[in-house]
VEXNU-257469 format. One record per residue (C-alpha): residue number from 1; residue in three letters; x negated, y, z negated. Coordinates in Angstrom, 3 decimals, padded with zeros to 6 digits. Example, Ala and Ser with C-alpha at 12.3 -4.5 7.8 and 13.67 -1.06 7.14 Angstrom:
// residues 2
 resi resn       xx       yy       zz
    1  ALA -012.300 -004.500 -007.800
    2  SER -013.670 -001.060 -007.140
// end
This chain:
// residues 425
 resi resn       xx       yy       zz
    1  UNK -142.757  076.117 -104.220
    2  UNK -145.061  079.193 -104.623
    3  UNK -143.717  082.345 -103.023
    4  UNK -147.058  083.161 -100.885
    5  UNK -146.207  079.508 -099.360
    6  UNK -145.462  080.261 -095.427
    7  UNK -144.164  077.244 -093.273
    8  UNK -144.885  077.211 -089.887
    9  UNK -144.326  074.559 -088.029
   10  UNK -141.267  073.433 -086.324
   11  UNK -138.767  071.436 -088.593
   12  UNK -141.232  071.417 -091.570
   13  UNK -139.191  070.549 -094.645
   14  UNK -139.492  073.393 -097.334
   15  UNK -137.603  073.118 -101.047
   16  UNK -137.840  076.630 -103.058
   17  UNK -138.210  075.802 -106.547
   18  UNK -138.454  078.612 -107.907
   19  UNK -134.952  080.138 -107.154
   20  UNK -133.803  081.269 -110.921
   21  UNK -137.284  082.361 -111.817
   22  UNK -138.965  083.405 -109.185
   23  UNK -143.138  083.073 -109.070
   24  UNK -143.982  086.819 -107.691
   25  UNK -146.877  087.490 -105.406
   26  UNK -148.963  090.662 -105.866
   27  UNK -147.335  091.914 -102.965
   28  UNK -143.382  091.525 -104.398
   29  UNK -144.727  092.964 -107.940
   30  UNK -146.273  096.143 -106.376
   31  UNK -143.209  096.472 -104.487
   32  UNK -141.121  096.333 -107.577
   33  UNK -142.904  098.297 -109.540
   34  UNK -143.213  101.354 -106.882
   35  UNK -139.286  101.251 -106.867
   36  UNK -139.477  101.853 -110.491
   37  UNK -141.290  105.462 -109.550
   38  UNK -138.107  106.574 -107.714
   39  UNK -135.027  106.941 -108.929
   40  UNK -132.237  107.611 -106.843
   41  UNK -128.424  108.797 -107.525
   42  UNK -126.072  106.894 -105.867
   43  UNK -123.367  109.562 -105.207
   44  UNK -121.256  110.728 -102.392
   45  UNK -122.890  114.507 -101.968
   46  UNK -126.548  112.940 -103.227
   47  UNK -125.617  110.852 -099.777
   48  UNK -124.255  113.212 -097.618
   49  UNK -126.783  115.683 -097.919
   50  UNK -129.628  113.269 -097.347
   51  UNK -127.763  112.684 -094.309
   52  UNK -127.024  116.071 -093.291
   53  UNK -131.252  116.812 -093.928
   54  UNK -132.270  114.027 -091.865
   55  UNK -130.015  114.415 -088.979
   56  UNK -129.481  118.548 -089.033
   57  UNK -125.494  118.003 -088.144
   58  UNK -122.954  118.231 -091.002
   59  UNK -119.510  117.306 -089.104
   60  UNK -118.792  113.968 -090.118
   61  UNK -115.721  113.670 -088.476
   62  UNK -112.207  112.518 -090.682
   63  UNK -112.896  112.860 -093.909
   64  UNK -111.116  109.861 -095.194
   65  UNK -113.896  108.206 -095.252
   66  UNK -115.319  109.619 -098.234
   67  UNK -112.849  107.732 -100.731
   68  UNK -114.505  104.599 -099.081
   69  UNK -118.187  105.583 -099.855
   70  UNK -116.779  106.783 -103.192
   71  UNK -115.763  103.090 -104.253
   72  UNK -118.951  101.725 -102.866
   73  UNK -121.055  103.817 -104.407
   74  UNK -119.147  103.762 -108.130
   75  UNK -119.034  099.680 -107.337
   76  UNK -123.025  099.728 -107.345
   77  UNK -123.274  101.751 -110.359
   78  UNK -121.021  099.115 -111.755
   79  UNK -123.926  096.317 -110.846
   80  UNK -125.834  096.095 -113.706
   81  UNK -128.153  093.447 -112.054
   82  UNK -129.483  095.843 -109.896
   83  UNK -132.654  096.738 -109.409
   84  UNK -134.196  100.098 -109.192
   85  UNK -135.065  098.405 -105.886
   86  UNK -131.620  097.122 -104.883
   87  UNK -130.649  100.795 -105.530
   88  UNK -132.840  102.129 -103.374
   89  UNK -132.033  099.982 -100.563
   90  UNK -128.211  100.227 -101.211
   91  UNK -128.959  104.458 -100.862
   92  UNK -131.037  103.830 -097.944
   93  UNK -127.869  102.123 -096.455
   94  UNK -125.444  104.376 -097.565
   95  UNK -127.548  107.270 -095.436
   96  UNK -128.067  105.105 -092.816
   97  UNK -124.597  104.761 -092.639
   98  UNK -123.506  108.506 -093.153
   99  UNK -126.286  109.944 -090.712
  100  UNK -125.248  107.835 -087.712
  101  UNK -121.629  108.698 -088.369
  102  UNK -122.769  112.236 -088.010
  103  UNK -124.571  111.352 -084.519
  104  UNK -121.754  109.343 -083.605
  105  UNK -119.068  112.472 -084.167
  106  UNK -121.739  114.990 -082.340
  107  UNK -121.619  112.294 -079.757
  108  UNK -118.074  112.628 -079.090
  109  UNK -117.765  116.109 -079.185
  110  UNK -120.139  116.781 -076.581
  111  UNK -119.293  113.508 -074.408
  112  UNK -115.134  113.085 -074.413
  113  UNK -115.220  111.225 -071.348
  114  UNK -116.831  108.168 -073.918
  115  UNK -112.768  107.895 -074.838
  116  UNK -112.356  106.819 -071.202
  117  UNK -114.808  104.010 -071.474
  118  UNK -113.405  100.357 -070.818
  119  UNK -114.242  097.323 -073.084
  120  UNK -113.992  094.181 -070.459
  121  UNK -112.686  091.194 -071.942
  122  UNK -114.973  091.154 -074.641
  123  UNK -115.778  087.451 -076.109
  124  UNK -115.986  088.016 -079.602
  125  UNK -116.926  084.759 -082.215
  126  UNK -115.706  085.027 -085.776
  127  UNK -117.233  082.207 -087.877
  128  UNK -118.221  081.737 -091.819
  129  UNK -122.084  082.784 -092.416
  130  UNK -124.098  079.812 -091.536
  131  UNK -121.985  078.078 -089.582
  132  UNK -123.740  078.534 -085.751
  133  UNK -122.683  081.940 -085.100
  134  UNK -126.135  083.432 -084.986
  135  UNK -126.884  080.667 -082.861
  136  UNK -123.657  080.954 -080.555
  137  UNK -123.714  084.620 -080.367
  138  UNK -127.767  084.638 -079.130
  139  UNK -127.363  081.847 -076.932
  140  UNK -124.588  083.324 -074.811
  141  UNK -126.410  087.021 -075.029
  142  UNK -129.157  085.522 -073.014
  143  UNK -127.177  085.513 -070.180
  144  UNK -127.723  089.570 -069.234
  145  UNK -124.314  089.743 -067.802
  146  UNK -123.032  089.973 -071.068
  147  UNK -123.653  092.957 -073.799
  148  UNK -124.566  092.271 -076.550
  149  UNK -126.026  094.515 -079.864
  150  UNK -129.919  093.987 -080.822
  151  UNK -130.454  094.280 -084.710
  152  UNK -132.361  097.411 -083.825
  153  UNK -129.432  098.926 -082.433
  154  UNK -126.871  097.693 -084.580
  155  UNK -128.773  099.534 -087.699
  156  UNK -129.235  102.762 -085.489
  157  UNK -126.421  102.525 -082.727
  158  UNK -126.713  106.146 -081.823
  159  UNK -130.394  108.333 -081.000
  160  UNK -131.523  111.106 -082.586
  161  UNK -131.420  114.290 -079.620
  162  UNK -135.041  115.037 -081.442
  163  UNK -136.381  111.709 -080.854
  164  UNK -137.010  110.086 -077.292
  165  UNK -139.649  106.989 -076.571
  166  UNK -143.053  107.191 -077.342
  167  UNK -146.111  107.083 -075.344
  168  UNK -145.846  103.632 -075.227
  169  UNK -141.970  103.481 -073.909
  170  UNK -140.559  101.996 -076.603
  171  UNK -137.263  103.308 -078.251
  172  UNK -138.555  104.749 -081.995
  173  UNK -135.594  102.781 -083.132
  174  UNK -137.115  099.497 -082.264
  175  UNK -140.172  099.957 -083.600
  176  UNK -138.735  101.139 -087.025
  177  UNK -136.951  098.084 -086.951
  178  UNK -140.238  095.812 -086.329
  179  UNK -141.788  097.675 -088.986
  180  UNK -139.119  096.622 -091.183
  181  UNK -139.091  093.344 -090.393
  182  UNK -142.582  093.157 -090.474
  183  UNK -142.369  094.400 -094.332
  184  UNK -139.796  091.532 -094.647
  185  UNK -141.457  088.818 -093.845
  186  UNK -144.467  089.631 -095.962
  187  UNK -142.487  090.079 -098.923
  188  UNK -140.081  087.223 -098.302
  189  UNK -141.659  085.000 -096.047
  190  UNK -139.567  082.056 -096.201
  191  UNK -135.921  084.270 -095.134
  192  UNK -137.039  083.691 -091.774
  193  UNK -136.555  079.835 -091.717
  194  UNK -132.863  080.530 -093.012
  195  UNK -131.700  083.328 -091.041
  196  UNK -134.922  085.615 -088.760
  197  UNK -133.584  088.869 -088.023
  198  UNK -136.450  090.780 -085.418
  199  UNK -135.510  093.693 -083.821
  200  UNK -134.903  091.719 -080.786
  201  UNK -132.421  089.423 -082.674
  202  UNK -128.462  089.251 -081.445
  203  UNK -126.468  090.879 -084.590
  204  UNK -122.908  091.900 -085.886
  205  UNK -120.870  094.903 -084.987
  206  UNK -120.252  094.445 -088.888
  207  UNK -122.952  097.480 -088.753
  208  UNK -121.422  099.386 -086.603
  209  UNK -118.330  098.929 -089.021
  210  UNK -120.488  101.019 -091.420
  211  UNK -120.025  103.977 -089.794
  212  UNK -116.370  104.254 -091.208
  213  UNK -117.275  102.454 -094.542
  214  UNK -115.117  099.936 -094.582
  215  UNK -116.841  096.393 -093.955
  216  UNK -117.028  093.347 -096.060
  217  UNK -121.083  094.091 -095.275
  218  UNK -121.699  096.234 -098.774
  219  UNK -121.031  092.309 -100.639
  220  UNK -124.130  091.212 -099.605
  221  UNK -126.141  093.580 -100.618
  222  UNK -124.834  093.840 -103.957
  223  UNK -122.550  092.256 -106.606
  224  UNK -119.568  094.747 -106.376
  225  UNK -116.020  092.774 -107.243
  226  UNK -114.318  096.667 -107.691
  227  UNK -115.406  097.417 -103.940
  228  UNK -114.087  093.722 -102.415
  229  UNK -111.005  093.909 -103.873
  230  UNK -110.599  097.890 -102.185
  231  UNK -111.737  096.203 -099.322
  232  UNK -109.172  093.506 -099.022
  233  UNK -105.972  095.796 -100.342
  234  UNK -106.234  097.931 -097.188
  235  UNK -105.288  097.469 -093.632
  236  UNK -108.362  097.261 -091.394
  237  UNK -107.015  098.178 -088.080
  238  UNK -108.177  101.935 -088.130
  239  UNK -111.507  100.644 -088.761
  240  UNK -111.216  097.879 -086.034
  241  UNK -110.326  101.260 -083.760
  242  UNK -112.940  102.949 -085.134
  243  UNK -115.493  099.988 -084.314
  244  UNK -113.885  099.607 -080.392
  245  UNK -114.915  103.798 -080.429
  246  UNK -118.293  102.686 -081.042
  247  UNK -118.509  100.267 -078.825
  248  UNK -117.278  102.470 -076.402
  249  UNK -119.824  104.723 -077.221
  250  UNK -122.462  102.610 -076.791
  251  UNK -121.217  100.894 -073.210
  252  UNK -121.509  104.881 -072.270
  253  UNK -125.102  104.911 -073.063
  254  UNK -126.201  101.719 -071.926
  255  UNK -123.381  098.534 -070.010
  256  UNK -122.173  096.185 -069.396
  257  UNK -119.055  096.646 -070.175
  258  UNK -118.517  093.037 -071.280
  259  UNK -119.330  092.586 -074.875
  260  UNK -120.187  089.383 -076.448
  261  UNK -120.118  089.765 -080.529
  262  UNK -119.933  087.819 -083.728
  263  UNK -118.951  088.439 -087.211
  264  UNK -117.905  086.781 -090.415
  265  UNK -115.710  089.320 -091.630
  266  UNK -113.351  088.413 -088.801
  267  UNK -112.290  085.618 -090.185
  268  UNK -109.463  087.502 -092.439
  269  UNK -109.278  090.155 -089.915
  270  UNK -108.082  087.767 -086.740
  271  UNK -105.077  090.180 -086.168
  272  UNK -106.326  093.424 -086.657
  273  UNK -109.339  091.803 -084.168
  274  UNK -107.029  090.743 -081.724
  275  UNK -104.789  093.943 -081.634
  276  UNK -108.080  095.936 -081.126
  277  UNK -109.348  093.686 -078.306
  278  UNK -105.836  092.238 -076.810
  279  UNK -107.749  090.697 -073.691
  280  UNK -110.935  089.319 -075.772
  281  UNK -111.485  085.460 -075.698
  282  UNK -111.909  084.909 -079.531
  283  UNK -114.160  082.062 -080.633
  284  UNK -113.542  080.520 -084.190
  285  UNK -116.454  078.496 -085.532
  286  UNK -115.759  075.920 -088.290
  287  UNK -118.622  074.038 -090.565
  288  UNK -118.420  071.792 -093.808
  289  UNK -118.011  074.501 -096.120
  290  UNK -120.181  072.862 -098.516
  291  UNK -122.987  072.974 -095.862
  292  UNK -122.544  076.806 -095.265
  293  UNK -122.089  077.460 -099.197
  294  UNK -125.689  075.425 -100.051
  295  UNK -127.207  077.773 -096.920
  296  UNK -125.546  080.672 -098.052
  297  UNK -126.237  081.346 -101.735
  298  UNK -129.692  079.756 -101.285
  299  UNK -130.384  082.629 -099.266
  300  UNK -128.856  085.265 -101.451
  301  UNK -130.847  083.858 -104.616
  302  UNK -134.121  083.539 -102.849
  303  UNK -134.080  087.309 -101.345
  304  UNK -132.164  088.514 -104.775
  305  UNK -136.015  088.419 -106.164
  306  UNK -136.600  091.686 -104.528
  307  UNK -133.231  093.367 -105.418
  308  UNK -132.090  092.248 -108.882
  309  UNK -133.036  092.659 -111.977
  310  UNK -133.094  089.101 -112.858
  311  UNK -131.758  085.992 -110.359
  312  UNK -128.551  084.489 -111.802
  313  UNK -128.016  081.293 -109.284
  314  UNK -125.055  080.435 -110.596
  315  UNK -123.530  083.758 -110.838
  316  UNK -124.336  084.037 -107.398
  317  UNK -122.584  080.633 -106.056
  318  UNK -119.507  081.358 -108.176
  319  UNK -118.621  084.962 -106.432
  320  UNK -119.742  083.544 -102.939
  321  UNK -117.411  079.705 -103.225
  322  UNK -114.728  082.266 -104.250
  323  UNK -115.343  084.641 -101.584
  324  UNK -115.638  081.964 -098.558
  325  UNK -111.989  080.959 -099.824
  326  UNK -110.912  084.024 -099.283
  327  UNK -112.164  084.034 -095.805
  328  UNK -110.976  080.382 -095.088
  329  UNK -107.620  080.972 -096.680
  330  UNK -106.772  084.114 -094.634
  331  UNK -108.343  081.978 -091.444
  332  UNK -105.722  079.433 -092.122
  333  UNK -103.158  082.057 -092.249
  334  UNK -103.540  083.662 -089.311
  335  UNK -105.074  081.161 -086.825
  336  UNK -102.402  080.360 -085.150
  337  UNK -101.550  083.946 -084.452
  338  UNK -103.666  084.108 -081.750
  339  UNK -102.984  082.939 -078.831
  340  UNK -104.353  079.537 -077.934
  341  UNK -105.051  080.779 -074.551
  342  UNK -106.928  083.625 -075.391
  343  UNK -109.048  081.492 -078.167
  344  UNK -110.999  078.332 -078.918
  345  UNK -111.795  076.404 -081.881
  346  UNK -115.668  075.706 -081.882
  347  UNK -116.747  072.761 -084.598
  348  UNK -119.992  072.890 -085.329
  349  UNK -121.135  069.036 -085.041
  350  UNK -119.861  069.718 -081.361
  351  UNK -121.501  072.547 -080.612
  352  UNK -124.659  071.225 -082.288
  353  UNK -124.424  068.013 -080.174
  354  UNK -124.508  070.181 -076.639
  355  UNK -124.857  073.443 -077.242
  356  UNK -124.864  074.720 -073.381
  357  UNK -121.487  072.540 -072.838
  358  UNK -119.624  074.309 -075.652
  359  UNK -120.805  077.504 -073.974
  360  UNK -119.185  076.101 -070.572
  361  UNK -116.371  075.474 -072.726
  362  UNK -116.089  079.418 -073.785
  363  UNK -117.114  080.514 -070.231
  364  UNK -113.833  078.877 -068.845
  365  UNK -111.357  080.151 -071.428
  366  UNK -113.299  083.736 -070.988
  367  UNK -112.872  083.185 -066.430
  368  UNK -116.755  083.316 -066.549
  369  UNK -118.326  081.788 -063.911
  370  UNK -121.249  079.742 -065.225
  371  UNK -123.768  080.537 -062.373
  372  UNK -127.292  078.686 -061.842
  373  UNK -129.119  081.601 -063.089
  374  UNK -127.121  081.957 -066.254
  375  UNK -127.762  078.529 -066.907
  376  UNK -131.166  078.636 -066.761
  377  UNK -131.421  081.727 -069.042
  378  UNK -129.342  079.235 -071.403
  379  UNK -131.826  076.797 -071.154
  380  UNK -134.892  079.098 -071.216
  381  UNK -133.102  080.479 -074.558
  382  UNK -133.048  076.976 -075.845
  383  UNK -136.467  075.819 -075.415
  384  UNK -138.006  078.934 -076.869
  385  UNK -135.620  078.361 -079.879
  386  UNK -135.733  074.949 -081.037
  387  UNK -133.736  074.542 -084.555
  388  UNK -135.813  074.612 -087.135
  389  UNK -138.372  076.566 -085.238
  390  UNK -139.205  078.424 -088.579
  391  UNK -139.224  075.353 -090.746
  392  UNK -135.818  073.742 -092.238
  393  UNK -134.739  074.826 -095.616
  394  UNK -133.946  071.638 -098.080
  395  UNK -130.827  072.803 -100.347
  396  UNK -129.702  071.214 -103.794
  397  UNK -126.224  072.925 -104.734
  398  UNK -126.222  070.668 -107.966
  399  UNK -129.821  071.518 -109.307
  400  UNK -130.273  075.112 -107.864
  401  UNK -126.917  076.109 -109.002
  402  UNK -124.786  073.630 -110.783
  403  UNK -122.060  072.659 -108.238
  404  UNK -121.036  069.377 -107.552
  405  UNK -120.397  069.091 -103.708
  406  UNK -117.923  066.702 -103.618
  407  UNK -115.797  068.385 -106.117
  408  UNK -116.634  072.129 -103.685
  409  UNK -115.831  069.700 -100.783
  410  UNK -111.958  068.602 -102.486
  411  UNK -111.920  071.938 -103.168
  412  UNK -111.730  072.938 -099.507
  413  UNK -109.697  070.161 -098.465
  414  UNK -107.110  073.052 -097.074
  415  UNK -109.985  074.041 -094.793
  416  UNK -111.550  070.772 -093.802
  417  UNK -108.080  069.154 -092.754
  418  UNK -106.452  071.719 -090.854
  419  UNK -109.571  071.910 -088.576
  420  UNK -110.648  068.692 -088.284
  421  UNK -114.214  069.877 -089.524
  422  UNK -116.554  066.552 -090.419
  423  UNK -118.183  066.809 -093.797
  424  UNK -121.767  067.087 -094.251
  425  UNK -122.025  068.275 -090.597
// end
C-alpha cells in the first residue's frame, strides 16, 4: 500500500505491501537525506560529554556502567545496516540515557531520604511484545489508585532543575514527547495501528532500565547480536535494584506508591523480578507465538524504512523467532519459581474475551478491592479504546518474510503446551 496511505477508521483492514522495498514519501526522503548532513560518533566520551553539556552535572554515579555503554555502542558500529539515521537516533538514546542518569545521581545526593521510599505491592505484567500487555498494563492504569509510568516520563523520568512548566502548565517533558510523536506519525503513519505510543500512553520501566545500560531495549533499535549476547551472560539483579531506585525516585516526586508495570524483558528475568519486588503480584501473559512473531517483525520492517539502510524482512524475522525463544525458553524455566500465590497466568484469548473480568481476576490475587468507581474508569478506558481503533494490521509471515507458520507454530510446541495457549488466538 502507498506509505502516505493513513487509515482511520475503526477496524479498517490495512496490508503494507511494500515492506522489503519501501515506496518513500517526500516527507521520509527529506528526512533521510538531512540525517545524511550529520554525522555522529557513537562513542562512550562523544556520549558522555553531550550529556554532561546538556545537563551541566558530570557525576554519573558507579562507573560500571560504562563497560555497558561501551558494548552498545561498539555493537552499533558493528550494524552495518544502519542508517546515518538509525545512528543518530541510537546517539540520541544513548544521551538520553546518560543525561538522566546524571539527574538521577544529583537526585540522590541532594534527596537521601528517596532510599526510604516504599514500593507497595507493585503488580507488575511480564508478557512477549504483542501479546496484550500494552493493553493490560493501560487498562488497569486507568484506575488512578494505581501508578503507573506515561511514555513521557518513562523517556525523561527525572526534570531538569532549569526547566519548570510553561505558561501553559504543561511539564516541557510532555510536550517534547507530543512533538515527537507528532513527527512519528507523519513519517510513519501506519505504526500507530500496530502499537500508538502518545505521550499520554502507559509504557515500560524497560526505560527506566536505561539509566544503568543494561536492558534488552537497545535490540530494537538496532541489529546488535555482540550486545544481546553481553546482555544475557550477566546477572540482572543489580540492574533490577537499580530500576526499584528509580522507581523509588519517582514515587518521591509524584505517588502512589502502588506501581502497576509491564515489560517483555521480564520474561527471562522472572527471578531477578521477583527478588527485587518480593511482595509484587506478577502477571504472565501468554499468546500464539506465531501471532506475536507476524505482529512483531511486521512492525520492525515497516518502521526499519526510517532507520536502515536497506529493509531485509527476512533478516529481521530470523533474529526476532530466535530471540522470542530465548524469552519463552527462559519463561519455561523459571515459571514455576514464582510463587503461584503471588502470580497469575493471563492467556490472551481469555483476556480478550472479558477484558475487565481478567482484571478482577488480578485485583483478587493483588487484595485490590475492585470498587464502583474503578470499574467505571475500566469501562470508560474501554469505550474510548476499542481494538482496532487505529485500523487492524493484516500480516502474511509466508509472503512478507518467508516463514511457514505451522512449521514456527511446531517450532514452539515447548511454549504452546506447557501453557495451554490456543493457536491462532
Amino acid at each position: 500500500m502507498p506509505e502516505a496511505r493513513k487509515a482511520t477508521a475503526v477496524g479498517e483492514q490495512i496490508r503494507i505491501s511494500d515492506l522489503a522495498a519501501p515506496e518513500y514519501t517526500p516527507l521520509q526522503r527529506a528526512a533521510i537525506e538531512g540525517a545524511a548532513s550529520f554525522p555522529v560518533s557513537l562513542t562512550v566520551e562523544a556520549v558522555l560529554d553531550a550529556a554532561r553539556r546538556e545537563t551541566g552535572l558530570s557525576d554519573f554515579g558507579p562507573d560500571d556502567f560504562r563497560q555497558r555503554l561501551s558494548v552498545w555502542l561498539e555493537s552499533l558500529e558493528e550494524d552495518e545496516g544502519l542508517s546515518p539515521g538509525g545512528r543518530i537516533g541510537n546517539f540520541r538514546d544513548a544521551v538520553r540515557y546518560a543525561s538522566q542518569r546524571l539527574r538521577f545521581e544529583d537526585l540522590l545526593r541532594r534527596h537521601p531520604e528517596i532510599d526510604e521510599v516504599e514500593i507497595d505491592r507493585p503488580i507488575l505484567i511480564a508478557g512477549l511484545p504483542r501479546s496484550g500487555t500494552t493493553h493490560l498494563v493501560n487498562l488497569i492504569s486507568a484506575d488512578r489508585r494505581l501508578r503507573s509510568l506515561p511514555y513521557w516520563e518513562s523517556l525523561e523520568p527525572i526534570p531538569s532543575l532549569r526547566e519548570g512548566p510553561g505558561a501553559d502548565g504543561l511539564d516541557r517533558r510532555f510536550l517534547r514527547c507530543r512533538e515527537a510523536w507528532e513527527r512519528t506519525e507523519r513519517l510513519t503513519p501506519l505504526l500507530k495501528a500496530m502499537h500508538p505510543m502518545p505521550p499520554d500512553h502507559v509504557h515500560e520501566e524497560i526505560e527506566l532500565q536505561g539509566l544503568d545500560f543494561s536492558t534488552y531495549v537497545f535490540e530494537w533499535k538496532a541489529r546488535i547480536p555482540r550486545w544481546r549476547d553481553y546482555y544475557l551472560a550477566h546477572d540482572q539483579r543489580p540492574h533490577y535494584a537499580y530500576l526499584k531506585r528509580v522507581l523509588k525516585a519517582l514515587t518521591w516526586m509524584r505517588g502512589p506508591s502502588r506501581w502497576i508495570l509491564k515489560s517483555p524483558q521480564h520474561l527471562e528475568q522472572l527471578v531477578p523480578l521477583y527478588e527485587t519486588f518480593p511482595d509484587a503480584t506478577i502477571v504472565v501473559t501468554h499468546r500464539d507465538p506465531v501471532s506475536v512473531i507476524a505482529s512483531n517483525v511486521t512492525m520492525l520492517a515497516y518502521g526499519a524504512r526510517m532507520g536502515r539502510s536497506s529493509v531485509d524482512p527476512p533478516a529481521i524475522a530470523s533474529y526476532w523467532i530466535d530471540r522470542i525463544e530465548r524469552l519463552l525458553r527462559a519463561c519455561v524455566r523459571d515459571r514455576d519459581r514464582i510463587p503461584r500465590e503471588r502470580s497469575l497466568d493471563c492467556r490472551f484469548h481469555e483476556f480478550m474475551a472479558d477484558d475487565v473480568a481478567m482484571v478482577e481476576r488480578i485485583y483478587r490475587l493483588a487484595d485490590l478491592e475492585m470498587t464502583p468507581g474503578a470499574r467505571r474508569a475500566l469501562d470508560d478506558y474501554m469505550a474510548a479504546n476499542p481494538r482496532g481503533k487505529h485500523g487492524r494490521i493484516v500480516y502474511d509471515l509466508k509472503a512478507d518474510f518467508g516463514v511457514d507458520p505451522d512449521e514456527l507454530r511446531e517450532r514452539f510446541g515447548f511454549y504452546v503446551e506447557r501453557f495451554g495457549v490456543r493457536p491462532g488466538a
